[in-house]
N, C-alpha and C positions, 0 to 999 in steps of 0.2 A: 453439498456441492463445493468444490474447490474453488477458488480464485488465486490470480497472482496480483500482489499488487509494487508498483515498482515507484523507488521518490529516488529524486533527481537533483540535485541541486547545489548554491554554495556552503558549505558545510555553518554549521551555527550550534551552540548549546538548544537544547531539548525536541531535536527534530525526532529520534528513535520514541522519547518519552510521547510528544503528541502524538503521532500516528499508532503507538501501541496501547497508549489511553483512549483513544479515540473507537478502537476496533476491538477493544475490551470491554466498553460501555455498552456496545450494540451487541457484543456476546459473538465476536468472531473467532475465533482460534487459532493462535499463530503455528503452524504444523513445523515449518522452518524458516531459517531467514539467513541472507547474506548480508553485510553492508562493511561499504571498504568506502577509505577516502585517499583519494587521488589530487596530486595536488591543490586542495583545499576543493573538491568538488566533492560533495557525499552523495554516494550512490547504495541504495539498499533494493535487494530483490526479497520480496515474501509471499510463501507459500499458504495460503490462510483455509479455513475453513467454514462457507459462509453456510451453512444449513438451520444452523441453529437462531442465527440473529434474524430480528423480526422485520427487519429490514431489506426491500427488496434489492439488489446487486446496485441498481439505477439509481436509489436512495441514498446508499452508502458510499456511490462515486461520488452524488453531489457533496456529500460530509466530509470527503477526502481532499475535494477539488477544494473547497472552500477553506481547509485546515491549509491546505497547501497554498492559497490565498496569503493567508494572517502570515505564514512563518514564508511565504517568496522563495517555495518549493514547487516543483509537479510532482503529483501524487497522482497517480494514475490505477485503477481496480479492472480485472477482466477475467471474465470468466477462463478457468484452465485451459480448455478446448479449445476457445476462442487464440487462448496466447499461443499455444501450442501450434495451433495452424498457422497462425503468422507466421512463428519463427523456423518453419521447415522448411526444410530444403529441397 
């Protein structure tokens, strides 16, 4: 199953590193990723791969939300489907 997960925030040394340590430990797969920084706000969009990690979707928001805690980011995970319906038109 796919997920998108999206982090938001003011830009800082080792935000790509945690969030990609983070979803490497749980055995997610980064399929793609964007991330731009706009006047000192960094913004990253990623295409991830949750099938394999042993953690349920729910599990791994609270890991994110809480990584996103420590570094004074949102880190947000949703399944594809789910982000996909939101963002139509």
């Amino acid at each position: 199953m796919n997920a998108i997960v999206t982090v938001i925030g003011k830009d800082k040394v080792g935000i790509i590193a945690g969030v990609c340590t983070l979803l490497a430990e749980n055995n997610v797969n980064i399929l793609d990723i964007s991330q731009t920084i706009l006047q000192g706000s960094f913004t990253m969009v990623m295409a991830v791969d949750v099938a394999k990690s042993a953690l349920p979707v729910g599990e791994l928001a609270e890991k994110l939300d809480a990584l996103g805690r420590e570094l004074e980011i949102s880190i947000r995970i949703q399944r594809e489907e789910i982000f996909d319906a939101m963002h139509r038109i």
